[in-house]
Residue frames relative to the residue before (quaternion, step in Angstrom):
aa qw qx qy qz dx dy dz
X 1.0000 0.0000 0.0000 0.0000 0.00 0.00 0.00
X 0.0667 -0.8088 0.5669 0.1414 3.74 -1.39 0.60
X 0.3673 -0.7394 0.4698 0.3124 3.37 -0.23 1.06
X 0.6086 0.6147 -0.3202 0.3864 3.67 0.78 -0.76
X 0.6109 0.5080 -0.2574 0.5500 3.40 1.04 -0.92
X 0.0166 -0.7216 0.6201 0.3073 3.21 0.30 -1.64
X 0.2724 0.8153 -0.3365 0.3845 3.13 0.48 1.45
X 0.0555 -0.9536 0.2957 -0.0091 4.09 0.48 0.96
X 0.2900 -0.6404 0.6247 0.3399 3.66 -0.58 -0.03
X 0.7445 -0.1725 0.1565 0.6256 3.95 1.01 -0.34
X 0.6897 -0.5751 0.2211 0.3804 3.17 -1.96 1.09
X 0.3962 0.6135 -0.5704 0.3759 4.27 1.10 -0.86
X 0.8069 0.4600 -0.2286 0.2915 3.78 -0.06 -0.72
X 0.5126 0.5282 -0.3228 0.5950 2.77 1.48 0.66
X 0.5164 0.6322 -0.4364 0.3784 3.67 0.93 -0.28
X 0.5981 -0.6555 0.2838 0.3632 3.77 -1.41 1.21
X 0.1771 0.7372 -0.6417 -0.1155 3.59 -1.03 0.04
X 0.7589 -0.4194 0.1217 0.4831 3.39 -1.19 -0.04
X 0.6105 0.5519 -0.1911 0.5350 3.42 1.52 -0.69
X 0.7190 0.2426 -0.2249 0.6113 3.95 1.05 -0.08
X 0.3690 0.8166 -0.4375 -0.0743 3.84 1.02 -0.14
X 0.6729 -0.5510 0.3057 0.3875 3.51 -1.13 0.29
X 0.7700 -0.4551 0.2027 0.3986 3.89 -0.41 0.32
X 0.0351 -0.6662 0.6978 0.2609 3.59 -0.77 -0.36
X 0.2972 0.6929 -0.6569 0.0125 4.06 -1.37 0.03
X 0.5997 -0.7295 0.3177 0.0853 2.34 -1.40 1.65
X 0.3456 -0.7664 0.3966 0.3687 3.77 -0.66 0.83
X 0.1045 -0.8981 0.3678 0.2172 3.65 -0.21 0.04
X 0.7112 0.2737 -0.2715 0.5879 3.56 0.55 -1.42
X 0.8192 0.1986 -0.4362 0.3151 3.78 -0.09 -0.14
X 0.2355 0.7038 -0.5921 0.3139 3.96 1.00 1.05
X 0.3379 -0.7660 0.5144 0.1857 4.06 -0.27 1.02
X 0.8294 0.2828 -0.0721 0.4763 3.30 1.34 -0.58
X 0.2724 -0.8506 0.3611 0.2682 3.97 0.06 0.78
X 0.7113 0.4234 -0.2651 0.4945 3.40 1.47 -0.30
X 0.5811 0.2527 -0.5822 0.5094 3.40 0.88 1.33
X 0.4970 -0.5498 0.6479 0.1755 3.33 -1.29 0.87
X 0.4263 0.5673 -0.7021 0.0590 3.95 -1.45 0.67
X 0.4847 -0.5150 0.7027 0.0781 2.23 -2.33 0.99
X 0.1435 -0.5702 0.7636 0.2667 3.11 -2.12 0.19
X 0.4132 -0.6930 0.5824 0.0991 3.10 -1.46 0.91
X 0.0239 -0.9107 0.4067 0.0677 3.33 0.78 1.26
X 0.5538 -0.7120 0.4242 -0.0801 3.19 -0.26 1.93
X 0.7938 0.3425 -0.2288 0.4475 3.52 0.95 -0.88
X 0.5396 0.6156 -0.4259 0.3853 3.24 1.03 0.50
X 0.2278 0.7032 -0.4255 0.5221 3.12 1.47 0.18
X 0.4890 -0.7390 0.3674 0.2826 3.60 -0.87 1.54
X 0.5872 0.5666 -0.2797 0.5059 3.69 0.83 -0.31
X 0.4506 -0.7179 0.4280 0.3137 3.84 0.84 -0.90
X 0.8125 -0.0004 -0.2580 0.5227 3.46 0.94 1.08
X 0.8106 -0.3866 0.2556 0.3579 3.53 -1.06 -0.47
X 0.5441 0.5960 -0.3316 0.4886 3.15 1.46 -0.77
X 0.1575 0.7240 -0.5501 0.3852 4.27 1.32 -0.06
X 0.7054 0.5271 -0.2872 0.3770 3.10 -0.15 -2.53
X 0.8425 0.2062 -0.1865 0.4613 3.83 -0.51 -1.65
X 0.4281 0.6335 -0.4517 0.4596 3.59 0.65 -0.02
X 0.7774 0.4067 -0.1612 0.4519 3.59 0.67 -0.81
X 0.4440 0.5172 -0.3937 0.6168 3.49 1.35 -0.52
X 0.8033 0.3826 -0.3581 0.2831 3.10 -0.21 -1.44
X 0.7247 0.4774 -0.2941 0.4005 3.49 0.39 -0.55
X 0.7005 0.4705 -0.2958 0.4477 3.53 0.98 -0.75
X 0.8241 0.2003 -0.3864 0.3626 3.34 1.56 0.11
X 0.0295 -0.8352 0.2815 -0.4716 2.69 0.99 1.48
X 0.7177 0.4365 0.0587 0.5394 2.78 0.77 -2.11
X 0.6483 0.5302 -0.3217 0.4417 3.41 0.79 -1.33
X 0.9149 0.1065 -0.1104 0.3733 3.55 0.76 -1.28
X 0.7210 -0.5445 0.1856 0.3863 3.02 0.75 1.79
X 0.8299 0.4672 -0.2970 0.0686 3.83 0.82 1.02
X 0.1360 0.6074 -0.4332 0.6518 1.96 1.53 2.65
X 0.2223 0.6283 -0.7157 0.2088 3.34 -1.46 1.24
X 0.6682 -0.5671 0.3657 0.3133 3.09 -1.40 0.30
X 0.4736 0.3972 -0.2639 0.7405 3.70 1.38 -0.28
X 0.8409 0.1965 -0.2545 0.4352 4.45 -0.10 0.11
X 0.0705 0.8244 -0.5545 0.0888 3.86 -0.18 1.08
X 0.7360 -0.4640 0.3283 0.3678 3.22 -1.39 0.23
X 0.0950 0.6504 -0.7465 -0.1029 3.80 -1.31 0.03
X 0.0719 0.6912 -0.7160 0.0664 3.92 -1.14 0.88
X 0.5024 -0.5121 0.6708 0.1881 2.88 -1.76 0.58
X 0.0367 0.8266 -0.4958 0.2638 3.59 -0.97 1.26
X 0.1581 -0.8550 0.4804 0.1147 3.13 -0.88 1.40
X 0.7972 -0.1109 0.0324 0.5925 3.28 1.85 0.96
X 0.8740 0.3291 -0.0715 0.3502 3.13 0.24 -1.60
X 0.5189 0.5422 -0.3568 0.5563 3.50 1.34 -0.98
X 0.7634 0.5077 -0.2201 0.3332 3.25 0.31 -1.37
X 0.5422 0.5501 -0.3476 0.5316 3.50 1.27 -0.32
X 0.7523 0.3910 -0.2884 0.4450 3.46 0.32 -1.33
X 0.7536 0.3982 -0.3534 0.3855 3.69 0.86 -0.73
X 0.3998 0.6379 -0.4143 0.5115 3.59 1.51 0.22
X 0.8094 0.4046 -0.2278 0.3597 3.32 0.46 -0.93
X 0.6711 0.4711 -0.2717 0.5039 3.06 1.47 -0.76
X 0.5076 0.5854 -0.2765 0.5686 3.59 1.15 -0.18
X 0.7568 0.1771 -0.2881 0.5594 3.64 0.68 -0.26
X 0.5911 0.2084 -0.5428 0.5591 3.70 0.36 0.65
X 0.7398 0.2253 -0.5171 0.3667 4.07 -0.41 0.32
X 0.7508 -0.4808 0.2923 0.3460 3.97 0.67 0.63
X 0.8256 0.4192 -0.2280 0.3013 3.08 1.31 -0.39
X 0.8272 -0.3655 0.2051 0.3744 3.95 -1.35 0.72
X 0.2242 0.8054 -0.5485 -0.0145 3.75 -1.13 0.43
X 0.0821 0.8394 -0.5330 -0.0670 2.82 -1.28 1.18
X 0.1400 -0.8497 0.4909 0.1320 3.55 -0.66 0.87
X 0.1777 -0.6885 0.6955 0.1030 3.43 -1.01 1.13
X 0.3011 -0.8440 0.4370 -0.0772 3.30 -1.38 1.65
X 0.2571 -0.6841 0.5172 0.4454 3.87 -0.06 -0.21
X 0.5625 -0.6471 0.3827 0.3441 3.43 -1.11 0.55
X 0.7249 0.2550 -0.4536 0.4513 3.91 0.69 0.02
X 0.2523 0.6707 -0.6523 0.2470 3.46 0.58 1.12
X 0.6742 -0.5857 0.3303 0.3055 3.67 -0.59 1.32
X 0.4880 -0.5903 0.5230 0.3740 3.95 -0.74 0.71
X 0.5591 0.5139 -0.3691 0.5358 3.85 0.23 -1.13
X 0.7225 0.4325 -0.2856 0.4575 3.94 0.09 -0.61
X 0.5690 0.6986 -0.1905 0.3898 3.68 1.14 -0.89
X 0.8141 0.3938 -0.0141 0.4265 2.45 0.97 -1.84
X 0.6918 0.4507 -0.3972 0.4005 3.28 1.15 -0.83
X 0.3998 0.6743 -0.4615 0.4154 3.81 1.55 -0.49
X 0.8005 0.3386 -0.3482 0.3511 3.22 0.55 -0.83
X 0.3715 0.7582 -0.3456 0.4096 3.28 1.52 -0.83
X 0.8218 0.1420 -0.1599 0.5281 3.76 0.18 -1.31
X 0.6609 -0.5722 0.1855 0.4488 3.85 0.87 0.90
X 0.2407 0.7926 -0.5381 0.1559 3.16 0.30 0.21
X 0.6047 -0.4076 0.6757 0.1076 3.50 -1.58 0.54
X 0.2748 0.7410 -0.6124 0.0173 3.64 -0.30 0.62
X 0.1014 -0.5214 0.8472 0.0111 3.74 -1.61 0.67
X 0.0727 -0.6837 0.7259 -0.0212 3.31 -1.50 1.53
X 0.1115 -0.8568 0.4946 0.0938 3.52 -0.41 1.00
X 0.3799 -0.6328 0.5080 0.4441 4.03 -1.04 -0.06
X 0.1757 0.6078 -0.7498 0.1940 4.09 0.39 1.54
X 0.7572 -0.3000 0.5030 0.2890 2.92 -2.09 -0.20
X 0.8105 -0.3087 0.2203 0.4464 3.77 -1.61 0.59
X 0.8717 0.0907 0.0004 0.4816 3.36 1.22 -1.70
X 0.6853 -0.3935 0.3840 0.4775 3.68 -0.44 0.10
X 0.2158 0.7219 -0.6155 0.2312 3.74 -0.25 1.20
X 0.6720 -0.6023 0.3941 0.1741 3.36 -1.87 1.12
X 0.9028 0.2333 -0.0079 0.3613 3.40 -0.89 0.05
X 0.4425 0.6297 -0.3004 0.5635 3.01 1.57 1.56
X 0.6487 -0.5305 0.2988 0.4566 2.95 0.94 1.20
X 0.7501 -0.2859 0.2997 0.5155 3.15 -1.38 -0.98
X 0.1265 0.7798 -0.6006 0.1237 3.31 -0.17 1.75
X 0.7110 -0.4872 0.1445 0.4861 3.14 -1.13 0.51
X 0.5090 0.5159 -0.4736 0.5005 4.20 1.07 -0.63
X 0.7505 0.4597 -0.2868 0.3783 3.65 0.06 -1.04
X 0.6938 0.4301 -0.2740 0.5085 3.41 0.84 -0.89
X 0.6630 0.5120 -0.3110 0.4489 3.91 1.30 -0.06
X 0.5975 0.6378 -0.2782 0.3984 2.75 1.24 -0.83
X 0.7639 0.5187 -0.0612 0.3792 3.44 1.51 -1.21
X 0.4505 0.5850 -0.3619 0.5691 2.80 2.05 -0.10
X 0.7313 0.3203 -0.2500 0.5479 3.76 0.86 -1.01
X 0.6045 0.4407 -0.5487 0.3733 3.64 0.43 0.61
X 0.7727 0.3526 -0.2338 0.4732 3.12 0.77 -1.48
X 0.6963 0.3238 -0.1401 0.6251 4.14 0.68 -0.08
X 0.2234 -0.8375 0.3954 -0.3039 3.09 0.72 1.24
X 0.6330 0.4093 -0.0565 0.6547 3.42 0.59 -1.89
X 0.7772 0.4061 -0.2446 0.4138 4.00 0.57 -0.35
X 0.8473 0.1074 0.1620 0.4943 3.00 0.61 -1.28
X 0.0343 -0.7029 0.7104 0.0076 3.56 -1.11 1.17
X 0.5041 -0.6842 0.5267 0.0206 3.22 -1.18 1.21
X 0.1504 -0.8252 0.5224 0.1532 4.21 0.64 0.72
X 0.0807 -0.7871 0.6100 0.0433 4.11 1.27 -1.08
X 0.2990 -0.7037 0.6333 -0.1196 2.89 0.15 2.10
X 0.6939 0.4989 -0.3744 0.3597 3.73 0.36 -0.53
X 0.7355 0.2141 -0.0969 0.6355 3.92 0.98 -0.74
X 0.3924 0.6982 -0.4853 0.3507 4.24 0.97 0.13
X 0.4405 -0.5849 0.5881 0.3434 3.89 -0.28 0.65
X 0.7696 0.4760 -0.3161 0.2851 3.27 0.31 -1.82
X 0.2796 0.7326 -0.5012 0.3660 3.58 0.87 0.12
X 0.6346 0.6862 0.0877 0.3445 2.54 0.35 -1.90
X 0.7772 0.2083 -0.1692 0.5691 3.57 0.44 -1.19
X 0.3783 0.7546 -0.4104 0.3451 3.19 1.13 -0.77
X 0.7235 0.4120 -0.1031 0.5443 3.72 0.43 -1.61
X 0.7073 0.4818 -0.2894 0.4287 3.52 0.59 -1.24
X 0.7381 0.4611 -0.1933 0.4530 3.61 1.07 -0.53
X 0.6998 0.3893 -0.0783 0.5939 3.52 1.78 -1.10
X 0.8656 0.1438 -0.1342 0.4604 3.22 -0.47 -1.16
X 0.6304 0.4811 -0.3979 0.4614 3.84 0.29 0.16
X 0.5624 0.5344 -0.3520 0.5237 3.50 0.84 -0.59
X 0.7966 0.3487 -0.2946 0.3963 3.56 0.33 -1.50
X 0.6084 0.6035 -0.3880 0.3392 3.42 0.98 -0.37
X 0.7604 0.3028 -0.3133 0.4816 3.55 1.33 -0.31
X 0.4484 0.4659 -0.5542 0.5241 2.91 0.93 0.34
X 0.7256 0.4195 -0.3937 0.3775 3.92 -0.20 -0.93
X 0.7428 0.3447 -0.3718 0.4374 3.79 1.45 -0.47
X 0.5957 -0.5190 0.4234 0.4433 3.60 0.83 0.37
X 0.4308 -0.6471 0.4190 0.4691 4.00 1.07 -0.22
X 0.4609 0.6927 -0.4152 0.3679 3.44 1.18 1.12
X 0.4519 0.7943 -0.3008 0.2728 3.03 1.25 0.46
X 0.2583 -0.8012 0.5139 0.1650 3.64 -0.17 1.37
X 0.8547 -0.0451 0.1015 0.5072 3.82 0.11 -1.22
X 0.5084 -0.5677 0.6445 -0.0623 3.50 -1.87 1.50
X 0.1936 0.7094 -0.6705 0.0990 3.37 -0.25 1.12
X 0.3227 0.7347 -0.5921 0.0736 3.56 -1.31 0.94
X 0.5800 -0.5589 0.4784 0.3497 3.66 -0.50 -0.07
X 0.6580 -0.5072 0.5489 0.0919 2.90 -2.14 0.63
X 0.3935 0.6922 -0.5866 0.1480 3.87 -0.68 0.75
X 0.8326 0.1009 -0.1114 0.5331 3.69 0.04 -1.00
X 0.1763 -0.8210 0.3990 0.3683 2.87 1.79 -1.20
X 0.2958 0.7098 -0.5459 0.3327 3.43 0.61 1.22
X 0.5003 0.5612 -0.3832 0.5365 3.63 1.46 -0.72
X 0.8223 0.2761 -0.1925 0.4589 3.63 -0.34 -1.39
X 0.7780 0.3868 -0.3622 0.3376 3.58 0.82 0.40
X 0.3960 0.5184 -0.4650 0.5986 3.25 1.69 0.17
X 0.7234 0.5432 -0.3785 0.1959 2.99 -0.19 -1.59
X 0.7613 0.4574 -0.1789 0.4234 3.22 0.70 -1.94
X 0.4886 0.5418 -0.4899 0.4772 3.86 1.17 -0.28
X 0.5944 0.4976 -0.3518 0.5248 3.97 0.27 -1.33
X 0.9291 0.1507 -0.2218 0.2546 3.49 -0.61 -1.33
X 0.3582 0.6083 -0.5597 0.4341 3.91 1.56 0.52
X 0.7557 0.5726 -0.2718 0.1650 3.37 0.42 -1.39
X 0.4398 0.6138 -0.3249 0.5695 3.04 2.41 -1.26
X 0.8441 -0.1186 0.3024 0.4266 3.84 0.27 -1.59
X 0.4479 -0.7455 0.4105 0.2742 3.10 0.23 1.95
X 0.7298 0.6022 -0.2854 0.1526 3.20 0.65 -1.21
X 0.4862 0.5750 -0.5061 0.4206 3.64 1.33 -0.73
X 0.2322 -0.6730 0.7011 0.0393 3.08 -1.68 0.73
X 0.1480 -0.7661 0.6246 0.0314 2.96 -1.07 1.35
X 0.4120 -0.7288 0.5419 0.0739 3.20 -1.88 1.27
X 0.1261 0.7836 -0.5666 -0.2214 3.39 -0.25 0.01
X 0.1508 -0.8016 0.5347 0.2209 3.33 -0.97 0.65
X 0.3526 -0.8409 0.4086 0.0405 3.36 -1.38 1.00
X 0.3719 -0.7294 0.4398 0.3692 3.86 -0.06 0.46
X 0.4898 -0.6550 0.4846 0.3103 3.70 -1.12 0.36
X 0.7400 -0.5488 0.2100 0.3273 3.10 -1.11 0.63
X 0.6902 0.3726 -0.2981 0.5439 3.83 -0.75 0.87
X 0.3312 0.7590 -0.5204 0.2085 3.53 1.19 -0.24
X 0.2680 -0.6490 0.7072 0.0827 3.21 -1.82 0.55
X 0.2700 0.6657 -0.6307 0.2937 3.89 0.89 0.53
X 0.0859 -0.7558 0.5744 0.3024 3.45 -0.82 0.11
X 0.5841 0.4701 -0.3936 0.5319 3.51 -1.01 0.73
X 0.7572 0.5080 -0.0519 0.4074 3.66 0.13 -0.91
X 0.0564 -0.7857 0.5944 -0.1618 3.75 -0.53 1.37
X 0.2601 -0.5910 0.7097 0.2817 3.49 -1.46 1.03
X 0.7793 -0.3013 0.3955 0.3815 3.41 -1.67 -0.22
X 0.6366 0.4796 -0.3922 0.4593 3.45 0.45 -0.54
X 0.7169 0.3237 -0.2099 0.5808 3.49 0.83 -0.28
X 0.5335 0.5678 -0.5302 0.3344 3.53 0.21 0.70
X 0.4492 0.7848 -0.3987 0.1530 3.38 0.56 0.47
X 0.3427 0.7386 -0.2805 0.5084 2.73 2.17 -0.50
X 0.8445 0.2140 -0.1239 0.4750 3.79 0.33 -1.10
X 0.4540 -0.6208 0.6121 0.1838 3.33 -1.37 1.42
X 0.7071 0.5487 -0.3177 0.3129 3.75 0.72 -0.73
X 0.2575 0.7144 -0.4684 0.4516 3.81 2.01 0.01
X 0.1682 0.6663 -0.7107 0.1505 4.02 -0.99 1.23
X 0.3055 -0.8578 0.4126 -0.0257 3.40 -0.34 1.27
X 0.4574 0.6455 -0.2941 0.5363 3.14 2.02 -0.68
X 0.8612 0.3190 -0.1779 0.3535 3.68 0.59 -0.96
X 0.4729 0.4466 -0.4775 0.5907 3.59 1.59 0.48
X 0.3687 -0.7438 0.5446 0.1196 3.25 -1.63 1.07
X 0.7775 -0.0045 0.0298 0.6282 3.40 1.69 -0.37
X 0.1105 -0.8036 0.5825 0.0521 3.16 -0.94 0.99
X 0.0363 -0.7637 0.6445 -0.0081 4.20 -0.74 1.42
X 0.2574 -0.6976 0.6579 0.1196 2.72 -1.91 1.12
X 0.3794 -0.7357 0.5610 0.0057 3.07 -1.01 1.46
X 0.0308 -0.7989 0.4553 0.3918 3.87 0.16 0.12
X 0.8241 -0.5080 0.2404 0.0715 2.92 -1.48 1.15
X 0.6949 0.1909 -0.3515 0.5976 3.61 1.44 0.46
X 0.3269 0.5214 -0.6659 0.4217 3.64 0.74 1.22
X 0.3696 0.6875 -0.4660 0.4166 4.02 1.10 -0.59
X 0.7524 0.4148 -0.2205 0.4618 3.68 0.47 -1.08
X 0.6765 0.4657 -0.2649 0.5053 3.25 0.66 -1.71
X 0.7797 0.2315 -0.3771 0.4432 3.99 -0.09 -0.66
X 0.5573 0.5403 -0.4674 0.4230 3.75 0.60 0.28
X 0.7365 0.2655 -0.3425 0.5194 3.56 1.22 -0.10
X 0.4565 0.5460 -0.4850 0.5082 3.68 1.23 0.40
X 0.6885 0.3687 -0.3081 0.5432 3.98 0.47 -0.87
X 0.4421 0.4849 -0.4537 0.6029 4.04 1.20 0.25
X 0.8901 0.3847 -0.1266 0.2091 2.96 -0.28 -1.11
X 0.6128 0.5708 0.0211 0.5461 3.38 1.91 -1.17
X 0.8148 0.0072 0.0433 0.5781 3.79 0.83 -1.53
X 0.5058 -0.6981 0.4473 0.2381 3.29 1.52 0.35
X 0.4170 0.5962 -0.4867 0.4835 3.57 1.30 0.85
X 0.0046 -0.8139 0.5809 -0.0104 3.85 -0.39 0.82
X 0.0387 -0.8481 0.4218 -0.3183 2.54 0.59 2.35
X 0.4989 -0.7570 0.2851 0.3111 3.49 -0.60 1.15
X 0.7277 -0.4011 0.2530 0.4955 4.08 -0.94 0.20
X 0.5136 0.6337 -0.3898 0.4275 3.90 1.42 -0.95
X 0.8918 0.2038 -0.1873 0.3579 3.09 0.62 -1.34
X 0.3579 0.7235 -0.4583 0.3720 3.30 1.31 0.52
X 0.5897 0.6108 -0.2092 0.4851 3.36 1.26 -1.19
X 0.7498 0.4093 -0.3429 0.3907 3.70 0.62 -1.40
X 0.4913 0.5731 -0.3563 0.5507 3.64 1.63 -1.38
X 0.6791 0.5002 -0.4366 0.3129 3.83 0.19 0.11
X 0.5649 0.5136 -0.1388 0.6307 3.22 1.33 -1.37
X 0.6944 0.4439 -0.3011 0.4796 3.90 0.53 -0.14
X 0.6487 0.4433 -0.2693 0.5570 3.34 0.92 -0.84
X 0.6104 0.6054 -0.3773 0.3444 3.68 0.80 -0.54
X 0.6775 0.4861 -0.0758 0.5468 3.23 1.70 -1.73
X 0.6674 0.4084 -0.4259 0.4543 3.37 0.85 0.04
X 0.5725 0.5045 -0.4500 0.4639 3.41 0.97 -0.33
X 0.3992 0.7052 -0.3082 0.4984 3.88 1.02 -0.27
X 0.8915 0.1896 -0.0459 0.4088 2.90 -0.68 -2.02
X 0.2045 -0.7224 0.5607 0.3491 4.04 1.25 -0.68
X 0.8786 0.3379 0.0067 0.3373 3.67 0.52 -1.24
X 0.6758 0.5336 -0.3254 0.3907 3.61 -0.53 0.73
X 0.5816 -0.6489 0.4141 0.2631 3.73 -0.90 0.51
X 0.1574 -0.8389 0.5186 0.0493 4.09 0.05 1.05
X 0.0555 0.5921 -0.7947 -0.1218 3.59 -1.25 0.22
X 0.2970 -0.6119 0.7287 -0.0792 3.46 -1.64 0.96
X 0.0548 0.8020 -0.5926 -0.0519 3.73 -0.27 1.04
X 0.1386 -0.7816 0.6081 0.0094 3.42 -1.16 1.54
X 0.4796 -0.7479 0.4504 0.0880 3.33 -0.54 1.89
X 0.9020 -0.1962 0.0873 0.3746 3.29 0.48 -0.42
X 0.5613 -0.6956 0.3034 0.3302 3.75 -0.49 0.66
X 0.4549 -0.7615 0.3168 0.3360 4.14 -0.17 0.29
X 0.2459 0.7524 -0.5687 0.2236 3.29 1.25 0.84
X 0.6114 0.5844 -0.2401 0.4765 3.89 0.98 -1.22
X 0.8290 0.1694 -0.2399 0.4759 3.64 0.75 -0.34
X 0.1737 0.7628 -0.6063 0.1430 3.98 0.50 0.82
X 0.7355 0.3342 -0.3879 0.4437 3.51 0.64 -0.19
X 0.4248 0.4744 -0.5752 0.5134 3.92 1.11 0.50
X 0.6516 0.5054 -0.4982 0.2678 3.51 0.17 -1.28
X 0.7538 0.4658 -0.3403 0.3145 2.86 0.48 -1.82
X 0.5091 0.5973 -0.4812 0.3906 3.86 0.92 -1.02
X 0.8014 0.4344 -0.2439 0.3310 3.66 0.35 -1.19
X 0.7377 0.2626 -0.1274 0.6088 3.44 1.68 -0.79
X 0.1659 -0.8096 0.5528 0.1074 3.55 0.37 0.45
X 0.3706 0.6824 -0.4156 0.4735 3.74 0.88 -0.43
X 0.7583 0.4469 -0.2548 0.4005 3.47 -0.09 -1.44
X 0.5548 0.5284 -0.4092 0.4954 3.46 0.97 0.26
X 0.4767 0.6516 -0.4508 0.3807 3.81 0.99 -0.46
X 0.8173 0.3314 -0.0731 0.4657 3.51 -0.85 0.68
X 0.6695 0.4198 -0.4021 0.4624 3.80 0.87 -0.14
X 0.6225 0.4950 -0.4326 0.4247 3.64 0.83 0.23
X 0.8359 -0.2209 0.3900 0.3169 3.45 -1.27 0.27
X 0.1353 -0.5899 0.7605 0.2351 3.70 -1.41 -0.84
């Protein structure tokens, strides 16, 4: 492969490392303050279409390493979309099975593309995200595919997988100091498996205790998909409070509204996740006045036109006929 070219033997070779890394661009007219500097780390350029690529690739490559992949033994995961996309996709260009088992308000657009790159699809009635102790939710109902079918299906569980984890600690935390020159002051991203805000924040404490990382959370009842306050982190073993420096709640239909302001404003056509985090940043820069931001935007808002519209109903004006 040649990054310089941009040239492949196949799509895997295209996935971010420090030497291929995903963008940085700068936000501008809607920055409240000119002496802090942020980026979005636009996340959906990632060959698959968001961030979840990154652990998607760990997971599978170790996997591979310890024999529990074959062409007769594929993946099943619980999934509130994205993982489940990228590991669909990557599963049908190395040969091997997928199935994803979904919650039912996991966006149609998301559904579909699962099927789209072949997936296996089980649509359950769970909550927004994958959560315990719901019967036959979508964790429970995965889990049981890889117990009882075994001989089919192994079950990585992005939610307790280290590699999550390294994933970020190895990718997206590196490129960020490298893309900030090691001038980076503050990390703003959100809460889901928590493999981002724990890789990351391991990699960029060690460079400089000082960066301070934000996560920003959605208020209760949220419909973000992907995306968990605290009260709902129990699901993930990979949650390390010690290494987030602040956690904001943002309430949970500004997600929409700043996802059509960073449309509409910087021409970034960023998804509701990262509308939400670009909230919780803008809040802290008005605060801090000073210092050098990255802002990580998971994914782009093609997957969630039928939330927008649900939240903006407007955007329908004009798509009919005369």
């Amino acid at each position: 492969m040649n990054h310089a070219t941009r040239v492949y033997e196949d799509i895997l070779q295209t996935l971010p490392s420090l030497d291929n890394p995903t963008p940085m661009v700068r936000i501008n007219r809607l920055n409240p303050c000119p002496d802090f500097l942020l980026y979005a780390k636009l996340e959906w350029l990632n060959p698959f279409g968001s961030i979840k690529d990154r652990a998607a690739a760990y997971l599978i490559r170790d996997l591979e390493q310890h024999g529990g992949l074959s062409a007769r033994r594929g993946i099943v995961e619980p999934t509130s979309g994205n993982t489940g996309i990228s590991l669909a996709a990557m599963c049908a260009a190395l040969g091997y099975r997928m199935r994803a088992v979904v919650p039912n308000r996991v966006p149609l657009e998301k559904k579909v593309l699962l099927r789209i790159a072949g997936a296996e699809l089980d649509v359950v009635n769970d909550d927004v995200c994958p959560s315990p102790g719901m019967g036959e939710g979508s964790i429970n109902l995965a889990k049981t595919y890889a117990r009882a079918q075994a001989d089919k299906y192994v079950m990585p569980n992005q939610y307790e997988n280290e590699e999550n984890v390294r994933a970020h600690y190895e990718t997206t935390g590196p490129e960020i100091w490298r893309q900030t020159e090691g001038r980076l002051t503050h990390l703003f991203l959100s809460l889901g498996t928590c493999g981002t805000v724990t890789g990351c924040s391991r990699f960029l404490k060690a460079r400089n205790p000082d960066v301070r990382v934000i996560a920003v959370q959605p208020s209760e009842g949220h419909d973000v998909p992907g995306l968990r306050n605290v009260s709902q982190l129990d699901v993930s073993k990979l949650y390390d409070p010690s290494i987030i420096d602040e956690i904001l709640e943002v309430d949970y239909e500004l997600a929409y509204g700043r996802a059509l302001d960073l449309a509409r404003t910087e021409g970034l056509l960023a998804g509701p996740s990262s509308g939400l985090i670009f909230e919780g940043a803008r809040r802290v820069i008005e605060r801090d006045r000073v210092g050098v931001g990255v802002v990580i935007f998971p994914d782009n808002v093609f997957k969630y036109v039928s939330n927008m519209v649900k939240h903006s109903p407007q955007l329908t004006e004009g798509t009919q006929p005369r």
